[in-house]
C-alpha positions as a LaTeX table, in Angstrom:
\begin{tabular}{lrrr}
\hline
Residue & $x$ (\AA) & $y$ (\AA) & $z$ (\AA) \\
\hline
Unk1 & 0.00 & 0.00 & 0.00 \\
Unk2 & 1.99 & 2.79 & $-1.18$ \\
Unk3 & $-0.92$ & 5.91 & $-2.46$ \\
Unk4 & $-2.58$ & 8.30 & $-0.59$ \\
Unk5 & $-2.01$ & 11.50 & 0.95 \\
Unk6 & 0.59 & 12.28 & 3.69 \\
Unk7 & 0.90 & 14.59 & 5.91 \\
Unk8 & 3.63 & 15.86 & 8.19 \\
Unk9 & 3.52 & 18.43 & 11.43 \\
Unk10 & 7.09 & 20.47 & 12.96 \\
Unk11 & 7.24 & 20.23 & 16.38 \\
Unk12 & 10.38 & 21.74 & 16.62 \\
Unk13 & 12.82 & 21.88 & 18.77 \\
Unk14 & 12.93 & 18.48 & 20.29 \\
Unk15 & 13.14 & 19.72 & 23.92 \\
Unk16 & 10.67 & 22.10 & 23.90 \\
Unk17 & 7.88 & 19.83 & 22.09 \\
Unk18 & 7.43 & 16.78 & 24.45 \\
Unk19 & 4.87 & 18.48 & 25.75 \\
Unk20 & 2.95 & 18.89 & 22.52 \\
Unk21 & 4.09 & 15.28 & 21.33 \\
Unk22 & 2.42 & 13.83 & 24.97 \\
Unk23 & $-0.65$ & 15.08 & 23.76 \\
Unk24 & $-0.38$ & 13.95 & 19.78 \\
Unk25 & 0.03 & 10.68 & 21.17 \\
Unk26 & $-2.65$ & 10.72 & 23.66 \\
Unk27 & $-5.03$ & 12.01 & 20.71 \\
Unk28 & $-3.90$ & 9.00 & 18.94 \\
Unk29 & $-4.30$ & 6.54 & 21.46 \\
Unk30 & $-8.00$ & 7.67 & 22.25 \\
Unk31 & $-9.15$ & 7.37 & 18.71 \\
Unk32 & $-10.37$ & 4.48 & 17.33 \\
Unk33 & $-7.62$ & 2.15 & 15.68 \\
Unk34 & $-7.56$ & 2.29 & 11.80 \\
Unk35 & $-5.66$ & $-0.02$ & 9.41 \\
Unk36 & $-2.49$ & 1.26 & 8.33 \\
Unk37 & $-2.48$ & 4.34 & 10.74 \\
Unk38 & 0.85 & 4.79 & 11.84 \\
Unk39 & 1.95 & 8.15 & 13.34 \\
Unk40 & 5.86 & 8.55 & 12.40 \\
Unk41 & 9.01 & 10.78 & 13.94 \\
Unk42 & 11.85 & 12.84 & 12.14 \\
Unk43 & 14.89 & 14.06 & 14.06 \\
Unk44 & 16.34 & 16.35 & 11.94 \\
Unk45 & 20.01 & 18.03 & 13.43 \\
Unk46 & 21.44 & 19.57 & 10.25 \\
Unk47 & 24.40 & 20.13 & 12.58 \\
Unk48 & 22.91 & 22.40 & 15.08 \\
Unk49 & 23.30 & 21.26 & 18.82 \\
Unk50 & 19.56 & 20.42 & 19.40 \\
Unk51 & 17.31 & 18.30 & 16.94 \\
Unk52 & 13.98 & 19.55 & 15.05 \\
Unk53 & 10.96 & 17.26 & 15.52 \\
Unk54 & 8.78 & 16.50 & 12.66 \\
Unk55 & 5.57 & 14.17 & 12.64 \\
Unk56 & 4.44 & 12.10 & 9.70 \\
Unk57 & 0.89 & 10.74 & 9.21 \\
Unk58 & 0.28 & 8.10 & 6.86 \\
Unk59 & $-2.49$ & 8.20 & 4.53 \\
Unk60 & $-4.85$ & 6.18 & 6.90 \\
Unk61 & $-3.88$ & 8.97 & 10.05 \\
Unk62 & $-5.68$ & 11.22 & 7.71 \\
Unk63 & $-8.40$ & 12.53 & 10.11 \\
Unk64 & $-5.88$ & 13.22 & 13.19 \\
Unk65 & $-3.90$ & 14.65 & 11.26 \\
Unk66 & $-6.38$ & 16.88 & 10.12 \\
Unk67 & $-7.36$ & 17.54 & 13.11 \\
Unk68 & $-3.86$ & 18.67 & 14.44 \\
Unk69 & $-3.27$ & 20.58 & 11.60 \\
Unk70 & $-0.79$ & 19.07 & 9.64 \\
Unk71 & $-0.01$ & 20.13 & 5.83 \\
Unk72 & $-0.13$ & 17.73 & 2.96 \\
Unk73 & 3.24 & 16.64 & 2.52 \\
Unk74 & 5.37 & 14.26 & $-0.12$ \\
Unk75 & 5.86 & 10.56 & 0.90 \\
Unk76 & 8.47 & 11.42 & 3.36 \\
Unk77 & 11.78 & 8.76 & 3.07 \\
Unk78 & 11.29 & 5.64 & 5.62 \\
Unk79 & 15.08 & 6.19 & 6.34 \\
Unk80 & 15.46 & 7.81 & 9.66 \\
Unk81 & 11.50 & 7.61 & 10.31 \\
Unk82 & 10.90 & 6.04 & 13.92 \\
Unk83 & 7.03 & 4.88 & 14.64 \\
Unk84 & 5.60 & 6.57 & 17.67 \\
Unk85 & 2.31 & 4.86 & 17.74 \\
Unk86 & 0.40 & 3.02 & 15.51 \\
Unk87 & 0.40 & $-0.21$ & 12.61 \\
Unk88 & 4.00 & $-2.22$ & 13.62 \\
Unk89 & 3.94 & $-2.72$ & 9.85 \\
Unk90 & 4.22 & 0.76 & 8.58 \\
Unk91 & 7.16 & $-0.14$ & 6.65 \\
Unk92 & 6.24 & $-3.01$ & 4.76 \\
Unk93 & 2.84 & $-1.54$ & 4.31 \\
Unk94 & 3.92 & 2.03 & 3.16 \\
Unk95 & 7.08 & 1.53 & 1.88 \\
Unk96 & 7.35 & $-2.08$ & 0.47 \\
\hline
\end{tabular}
């Protein structure tokens, strides 16, 4: 399952955004479960001291992250992608 639309959120900086990250995942873990909803992290450096947070929705996280705000985005590149929550699969699924 590779089509649909992504969609990605900044956090920024990674130490100031565990706050808002608690409550993406709490959103997420209150909804109900959807096939091939995965919610995905970026940490992004580009050789500055602290690390830029970006989530990634796949296609079937549409709604939350509608909901959150996030902009329709390219397929982002599984490398460097962790899961936060969400299908176990998300690599085979979206990327295989």
């Amino acid at each position: 399952m590779s089509g649909g639309e992504w969609f990605s959120l900044p956090l920024g900086d990674a130490l100031c955004a565990q706050p808002l990250l608690d409550d993406l995942l709490a959103d997420f873990a209150a909804r109900p479960a959807v096939d091939g909803q995965a919610l995905l992290l970026l940490r992004e450096t580009d050789g500055r001291l602290q690390c830029e947070l970006t989530a990634y929705f796949t296609p079937a996280a549409a709604s939350l992250a509608r909901a959150w705000g996030a902009r329709p985005c390219l397929r982002p590149s599984p490398d460097n992608l962790e899961r936060l929550a969400g299908d176990a699969g998300w690599r085979a699924r979206w990327f295989g």
